[in-house]
N, C-alpha and C positions, 0 to 999 in steps of 0.2 A: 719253330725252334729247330737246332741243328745239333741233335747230342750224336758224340762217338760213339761207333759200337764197335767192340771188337770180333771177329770170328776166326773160329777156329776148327781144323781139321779133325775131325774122329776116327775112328776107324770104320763107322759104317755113316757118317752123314757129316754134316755142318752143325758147329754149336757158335749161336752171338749172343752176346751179351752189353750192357751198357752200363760203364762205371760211373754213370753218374745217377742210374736209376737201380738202386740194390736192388736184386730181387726182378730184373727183368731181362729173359732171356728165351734165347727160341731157338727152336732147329731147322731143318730144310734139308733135302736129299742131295742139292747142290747148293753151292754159294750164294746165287741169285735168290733162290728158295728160301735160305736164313734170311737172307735181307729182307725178303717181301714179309716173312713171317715176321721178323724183331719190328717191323716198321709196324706192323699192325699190335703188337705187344706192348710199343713205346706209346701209341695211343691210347690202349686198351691201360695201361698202368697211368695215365695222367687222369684220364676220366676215373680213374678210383680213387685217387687222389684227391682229386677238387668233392668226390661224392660223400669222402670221409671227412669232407673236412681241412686236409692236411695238407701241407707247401710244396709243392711244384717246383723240387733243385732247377735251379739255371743251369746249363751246359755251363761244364767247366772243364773239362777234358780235351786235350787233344791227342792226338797218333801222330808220328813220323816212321818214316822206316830207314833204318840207317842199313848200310851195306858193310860190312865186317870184313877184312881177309881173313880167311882160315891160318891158323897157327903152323908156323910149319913143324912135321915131326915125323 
């Protein structure tokens, strides 16, 4: 499976999250670090999933990044 994750800058580390699995999220000192971290999170939250019982979201998310001009002023 291929779910989105978002991350995000802090003031002292990396925070990701995945909007399609509430409730799963990780940090790491760098970028790569959250990734490696959420990748091991998005596992770790499916196997408790299938252990309670309970349904396993399909990837429904996706990210683009659009490029904005600044307003002038």
């Amino acid at each position: 499976m291929r779910y989105t994750i978002v991350i995000e800058r802090a003031p002292e580390n990396y925070a990701a999250y995945v909007p399609d699995l509430p409730g799963c999220i990780a940090t790491g000192a760098t970028e790569e670090d959250a990734t490696r971290e959420i990748r091991e999170a998005i596992r770790l939250h499916i196997e408790s999933l299938r252990q309670n019982g309970e349904p396993v979201p399909e990837p429904q998310c996706t990210a683009t990044v659009v490029e904005v001009a600044a307003a002038a002023g």
